[in-house]
Backbone bond lengths (Angstrom), bond angles and torsions (degrees), N, CA, C in turn:
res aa  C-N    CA-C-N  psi(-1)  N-CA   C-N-CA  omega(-1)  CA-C   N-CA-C  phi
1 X - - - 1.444 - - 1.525 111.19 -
2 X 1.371 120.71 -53.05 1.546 108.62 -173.15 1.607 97.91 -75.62
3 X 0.970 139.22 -34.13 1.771 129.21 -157.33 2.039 68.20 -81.16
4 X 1.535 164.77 -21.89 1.001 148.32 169.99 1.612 99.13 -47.71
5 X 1.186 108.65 -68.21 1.533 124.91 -144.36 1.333 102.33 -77.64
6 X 1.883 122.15 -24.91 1.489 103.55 -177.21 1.839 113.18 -104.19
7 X 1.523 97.20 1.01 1.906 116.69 156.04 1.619 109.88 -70.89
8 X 1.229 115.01 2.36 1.118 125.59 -165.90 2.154 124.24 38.79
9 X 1.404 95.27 27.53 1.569 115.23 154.95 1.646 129.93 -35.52
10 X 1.542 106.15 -66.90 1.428 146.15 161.00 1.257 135.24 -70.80
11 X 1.052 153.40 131.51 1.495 134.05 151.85 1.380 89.61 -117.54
12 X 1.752 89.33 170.24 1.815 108.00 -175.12 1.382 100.73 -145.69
13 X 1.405 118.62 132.72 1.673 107.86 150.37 1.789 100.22 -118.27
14 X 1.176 112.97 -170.44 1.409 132.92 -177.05 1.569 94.47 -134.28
15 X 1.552 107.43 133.39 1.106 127.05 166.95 1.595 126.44 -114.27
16 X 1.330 138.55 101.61 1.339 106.97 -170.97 1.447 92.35 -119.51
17 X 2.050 98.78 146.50 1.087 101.57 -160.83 1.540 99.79 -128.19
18 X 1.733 108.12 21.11 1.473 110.44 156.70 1.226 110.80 80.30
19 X 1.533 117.81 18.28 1.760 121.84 165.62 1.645 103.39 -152.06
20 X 1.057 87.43 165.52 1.315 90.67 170.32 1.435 122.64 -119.17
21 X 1.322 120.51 -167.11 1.733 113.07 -171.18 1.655 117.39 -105.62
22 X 1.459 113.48 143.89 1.195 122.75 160.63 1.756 113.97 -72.78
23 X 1.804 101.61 162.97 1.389 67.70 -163.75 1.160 109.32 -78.65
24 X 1.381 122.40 -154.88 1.659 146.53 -153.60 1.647 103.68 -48.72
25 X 1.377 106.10 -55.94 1.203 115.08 -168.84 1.330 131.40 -60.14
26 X 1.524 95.76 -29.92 1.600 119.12 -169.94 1.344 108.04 -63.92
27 X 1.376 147.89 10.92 0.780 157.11 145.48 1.855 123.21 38.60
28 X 1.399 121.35 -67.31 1.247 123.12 132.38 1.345 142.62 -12.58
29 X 1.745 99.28 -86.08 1.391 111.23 171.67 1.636 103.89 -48.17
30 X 1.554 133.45 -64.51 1.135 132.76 163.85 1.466 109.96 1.45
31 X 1.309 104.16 -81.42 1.159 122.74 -154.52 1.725 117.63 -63.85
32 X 1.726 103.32 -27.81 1.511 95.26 -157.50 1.508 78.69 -90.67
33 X 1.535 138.61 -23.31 1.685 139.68 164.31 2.081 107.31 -27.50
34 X 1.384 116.78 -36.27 1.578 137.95 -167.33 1.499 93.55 -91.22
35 X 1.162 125.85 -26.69 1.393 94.29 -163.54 1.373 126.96 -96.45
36 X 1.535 100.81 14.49 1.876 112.26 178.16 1.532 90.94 -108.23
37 X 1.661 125.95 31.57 1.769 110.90 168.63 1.576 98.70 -85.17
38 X 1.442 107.12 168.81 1.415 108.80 159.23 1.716 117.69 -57.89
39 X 1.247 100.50 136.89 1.977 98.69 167.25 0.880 120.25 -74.36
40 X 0.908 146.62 51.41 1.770 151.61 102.21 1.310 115.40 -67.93
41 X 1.318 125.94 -32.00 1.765 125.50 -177.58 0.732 102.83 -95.11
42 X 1.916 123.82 -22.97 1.810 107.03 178.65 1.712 120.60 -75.46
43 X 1.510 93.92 -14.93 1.640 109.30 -174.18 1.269 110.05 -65.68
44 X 1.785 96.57 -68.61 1.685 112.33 171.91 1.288 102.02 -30.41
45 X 1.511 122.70 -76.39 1.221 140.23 -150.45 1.593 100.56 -39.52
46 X 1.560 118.20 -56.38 1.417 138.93 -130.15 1.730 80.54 -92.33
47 X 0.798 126.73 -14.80 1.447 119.83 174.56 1.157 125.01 -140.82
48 X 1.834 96.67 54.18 2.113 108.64 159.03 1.941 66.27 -160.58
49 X 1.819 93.51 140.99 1.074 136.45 158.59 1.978 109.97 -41.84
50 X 1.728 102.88 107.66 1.637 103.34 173.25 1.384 117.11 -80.74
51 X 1.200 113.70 152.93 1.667 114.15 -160.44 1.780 85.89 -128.04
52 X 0.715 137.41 138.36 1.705 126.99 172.38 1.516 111.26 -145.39
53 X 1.022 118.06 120.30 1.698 136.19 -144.54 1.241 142.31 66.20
54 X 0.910 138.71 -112.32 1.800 130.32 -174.20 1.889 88.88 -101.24
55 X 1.114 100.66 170.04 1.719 101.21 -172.85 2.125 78.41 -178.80
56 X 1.648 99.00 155.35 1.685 104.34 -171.74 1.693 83.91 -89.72
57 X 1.420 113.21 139.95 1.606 101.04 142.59 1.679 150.33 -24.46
58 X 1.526 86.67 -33.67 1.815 89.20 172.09 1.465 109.36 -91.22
59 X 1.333 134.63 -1.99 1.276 136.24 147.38 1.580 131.06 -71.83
60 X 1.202 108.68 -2.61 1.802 150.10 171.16 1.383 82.44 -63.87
61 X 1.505 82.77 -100.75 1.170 106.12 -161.60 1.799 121.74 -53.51
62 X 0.969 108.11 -34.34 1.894 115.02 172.72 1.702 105.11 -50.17
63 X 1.698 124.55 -44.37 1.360 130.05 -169.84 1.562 86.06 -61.27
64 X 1.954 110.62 -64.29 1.658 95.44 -161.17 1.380 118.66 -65.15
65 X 1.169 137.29 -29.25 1.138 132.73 -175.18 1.961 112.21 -72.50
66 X 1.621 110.58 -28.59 1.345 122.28 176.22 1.597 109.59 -56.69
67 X 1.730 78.85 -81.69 1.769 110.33 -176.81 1.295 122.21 -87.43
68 X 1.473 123.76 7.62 1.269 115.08 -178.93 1.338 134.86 96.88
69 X 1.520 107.87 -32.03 1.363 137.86 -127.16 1.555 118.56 -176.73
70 X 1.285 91.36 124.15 1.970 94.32 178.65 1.403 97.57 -144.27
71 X 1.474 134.61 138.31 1.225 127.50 141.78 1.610 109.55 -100.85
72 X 1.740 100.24 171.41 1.533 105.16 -156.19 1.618 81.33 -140.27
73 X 1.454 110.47 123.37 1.494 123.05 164.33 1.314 105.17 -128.27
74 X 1.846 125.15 109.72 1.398 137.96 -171.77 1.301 100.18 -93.82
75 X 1.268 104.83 128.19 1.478 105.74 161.95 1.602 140.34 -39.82
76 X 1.162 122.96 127.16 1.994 113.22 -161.08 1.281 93.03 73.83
77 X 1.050 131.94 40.49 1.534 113.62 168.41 1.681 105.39 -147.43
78 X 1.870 101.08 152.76 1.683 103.31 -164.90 1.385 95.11 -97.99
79 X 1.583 132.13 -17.41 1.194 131.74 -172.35 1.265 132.99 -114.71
80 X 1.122 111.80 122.28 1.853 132.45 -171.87 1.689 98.96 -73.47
81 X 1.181 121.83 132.09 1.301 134.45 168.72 1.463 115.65 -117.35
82 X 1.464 95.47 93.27 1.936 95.71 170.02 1.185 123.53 -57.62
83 X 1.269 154.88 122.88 1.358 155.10 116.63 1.564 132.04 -25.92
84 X 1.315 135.20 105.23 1.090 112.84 169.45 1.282 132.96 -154.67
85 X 1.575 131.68 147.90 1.669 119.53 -156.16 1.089 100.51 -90.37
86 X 1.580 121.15 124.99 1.383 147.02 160.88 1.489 115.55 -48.68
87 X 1.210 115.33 -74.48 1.258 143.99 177.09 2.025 129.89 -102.14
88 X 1.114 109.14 161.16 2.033 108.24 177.85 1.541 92.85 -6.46
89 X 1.123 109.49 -175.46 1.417 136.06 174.22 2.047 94.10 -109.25
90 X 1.096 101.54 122.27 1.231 101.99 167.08 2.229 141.71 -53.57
91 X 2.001 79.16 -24.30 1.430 99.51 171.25 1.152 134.60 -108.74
92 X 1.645 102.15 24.57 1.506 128.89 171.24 1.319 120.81 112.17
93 X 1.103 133.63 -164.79 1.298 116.26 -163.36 1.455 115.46 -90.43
């Protein structure tokens, strides 16, 4: 991922939206936690796949190369990190 992002493959911002996550399932609660971000992060957000807690790297990478797009919400944590492919997919088309 970072040798992605500094090939300039990827870009990333960090969003923190001042809560943190229920777990995975909670789905809801999740969700109504997103809806006091700025609208620009809810947009971004609302269109790349949320991952919320531990997730393997090749599931990272499977969203960006799929969907374009992954956000990453870690557990104990206030900030959402978008993922997203700049350019081709590096692992073909």
């Amino acid at each position: 991922m970072h040798v992605g992002i500094c090939d300039g493959i990827y870009g990333r911002v960090s969003i923190n939206i001042g809560a943190e996550p229920g777990p995975d399932a909670d789905r809801e609660s999740n969700a109504s936690k997103l809806t006091p971000a700025p609208a620009p992060c809810r947009i971004a957000a609302s269109n790349a796949p949320l991952e919320v807690g531990t997730t393997l790297p090749s599931r990272t990478l499977l969203h960006l190369d799929l969907e374009g797009a992954v956000a990453r919400w870690r557990y104990a944590s206030t900030w959402i990190t978008l993922l997203w492919r700049i350019g081709p997919s590096p692992y073909g088309p």
